[in-house]
C-alpha positions as CSV (number, residue, x, y, z in Angstrom):
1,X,99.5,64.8,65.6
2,X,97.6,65.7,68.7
3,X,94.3,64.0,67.5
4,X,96.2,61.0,66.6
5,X,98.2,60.6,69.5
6,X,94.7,60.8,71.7
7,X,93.6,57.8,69.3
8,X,96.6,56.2,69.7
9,X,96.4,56.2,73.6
10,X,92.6,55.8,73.8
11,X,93.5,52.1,71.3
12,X,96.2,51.2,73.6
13,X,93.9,51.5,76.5
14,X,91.0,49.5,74.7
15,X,94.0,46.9,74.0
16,X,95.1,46.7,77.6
17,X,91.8,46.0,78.8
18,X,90.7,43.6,76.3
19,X,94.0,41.8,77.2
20,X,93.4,41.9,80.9
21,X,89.9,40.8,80.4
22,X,91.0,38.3,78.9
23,X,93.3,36.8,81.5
24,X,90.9,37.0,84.3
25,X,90.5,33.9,86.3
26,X,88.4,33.1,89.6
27,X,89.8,32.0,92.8
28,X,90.1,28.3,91.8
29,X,92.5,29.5,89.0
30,X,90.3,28.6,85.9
31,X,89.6,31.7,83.2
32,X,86.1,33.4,84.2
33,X,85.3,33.6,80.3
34,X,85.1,30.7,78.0
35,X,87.6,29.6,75.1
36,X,85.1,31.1,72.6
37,X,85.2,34.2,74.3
38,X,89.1,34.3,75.0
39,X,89.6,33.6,71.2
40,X,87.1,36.4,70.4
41,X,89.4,38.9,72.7
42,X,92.5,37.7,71.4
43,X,91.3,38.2,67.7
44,X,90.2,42.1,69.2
45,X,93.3,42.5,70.5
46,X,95.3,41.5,67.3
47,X,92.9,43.9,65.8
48,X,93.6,47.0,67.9
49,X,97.5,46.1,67.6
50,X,96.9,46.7,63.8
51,X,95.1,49.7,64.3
52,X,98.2,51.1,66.6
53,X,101.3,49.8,64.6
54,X,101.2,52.4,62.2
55,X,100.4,55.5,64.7
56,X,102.9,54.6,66.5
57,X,105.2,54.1,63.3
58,X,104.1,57.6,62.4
59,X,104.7,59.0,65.8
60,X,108.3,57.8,65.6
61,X,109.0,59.3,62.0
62,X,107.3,62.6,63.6
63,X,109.7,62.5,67.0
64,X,112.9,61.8,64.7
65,X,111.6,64.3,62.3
66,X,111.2,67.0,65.4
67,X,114.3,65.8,66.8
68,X,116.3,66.6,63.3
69,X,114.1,70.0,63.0
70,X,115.8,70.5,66.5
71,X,119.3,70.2,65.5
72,X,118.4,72.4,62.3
73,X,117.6,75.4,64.6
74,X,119.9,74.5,66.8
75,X,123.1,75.0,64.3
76,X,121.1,77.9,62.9
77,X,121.1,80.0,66.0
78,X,124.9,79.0,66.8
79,X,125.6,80.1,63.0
80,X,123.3,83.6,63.0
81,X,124.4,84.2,66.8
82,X,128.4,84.0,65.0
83,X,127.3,86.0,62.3
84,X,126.1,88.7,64.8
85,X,128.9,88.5,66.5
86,X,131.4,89.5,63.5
87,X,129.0,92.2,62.4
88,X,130.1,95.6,63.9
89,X,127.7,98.2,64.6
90,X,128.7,100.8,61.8
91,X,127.8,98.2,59.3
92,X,124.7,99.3,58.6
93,X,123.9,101.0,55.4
94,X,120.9,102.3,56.6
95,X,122.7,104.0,59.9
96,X,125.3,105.2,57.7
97,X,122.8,106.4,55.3
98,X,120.9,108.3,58.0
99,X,124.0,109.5,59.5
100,X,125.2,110.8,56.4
101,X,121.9,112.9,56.0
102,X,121.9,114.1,59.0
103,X,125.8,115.4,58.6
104,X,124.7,117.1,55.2
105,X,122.1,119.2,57.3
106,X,124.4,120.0,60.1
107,X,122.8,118.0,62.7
108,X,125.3,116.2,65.4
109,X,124.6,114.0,67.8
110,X,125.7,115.0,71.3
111,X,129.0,113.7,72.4
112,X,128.2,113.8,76.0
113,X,125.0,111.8,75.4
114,X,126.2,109.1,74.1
115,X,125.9,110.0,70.5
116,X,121.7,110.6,71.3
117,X,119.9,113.3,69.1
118,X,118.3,115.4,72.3
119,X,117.4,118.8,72.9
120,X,118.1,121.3,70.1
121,X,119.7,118.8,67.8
122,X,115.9,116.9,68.0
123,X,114.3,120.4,67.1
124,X,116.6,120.7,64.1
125,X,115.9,117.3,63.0
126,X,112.4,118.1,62.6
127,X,112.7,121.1,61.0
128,X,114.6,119.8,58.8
129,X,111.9,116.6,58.1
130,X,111.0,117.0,55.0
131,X,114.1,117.2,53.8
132,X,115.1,114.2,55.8
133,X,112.4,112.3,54.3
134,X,112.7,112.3,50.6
């Protein structure tokens, strides 16, 4: 979209110009350039209109495409933030699986830690590694 939407400003430019070129008068009020060449500047204007109808067409479908994309993510988040929020802590399998290993081979975590592994329970732990892992 970013190479398009350059073309589509650089046509738009070219269009103004051509339109404004055309419109020029001197200071008596009469058009500097001749009917001829007015007609051929309208007909190059018609034709760099056709050129940007359909990129900006496609520029709209791609803004009201982004726009439902938006709302997409949007409801998304709100839904995976609620999920998050009804999921406790201890629902992990994979936490309870570890903590239920590490119960078997008589390793606690420290109460006045905050539940951490530190100190000898750590040393233990890797001990005890091989077992842990398999």
């Amino acid at each position: 979209m970013n190479l398009k939407s350059g073309q589509l400003a650089d046509l738009r430019e070219e269009r103004a110009m051509v339109n404004y070129t055309k419109a020029l008068r001197d200071d008596d009020g009469k058009f500097v350039h001749s009917a001829a060449e007015r007609k051929d500047m309208g007909t190059a204007s018609k034709a760099l209109t056709a050129e940007v109808k359909p990129l900006e067409k496609e520029k709209r479908e791609t803004a009201a495409q982004l726009e439902t994309f938006k709302k997409v993510l949007a409801a998304r988040t709100k839904a995976l933030s609620k999920l998050r929020k009804q999921r406790h802590r201890g629902d992990s399998p994979i936490k309870n699986g570890l903590e239920k290993l590490l119960a078997v081979l008589g390793i606690n975590r420290a109460a006045y830690h905050g539940g951490d592994l530190n100190g000898k329970n750590v040393q233990q732990m890797f001990q005890e590694s091989d077992e842990i892992s398999h």
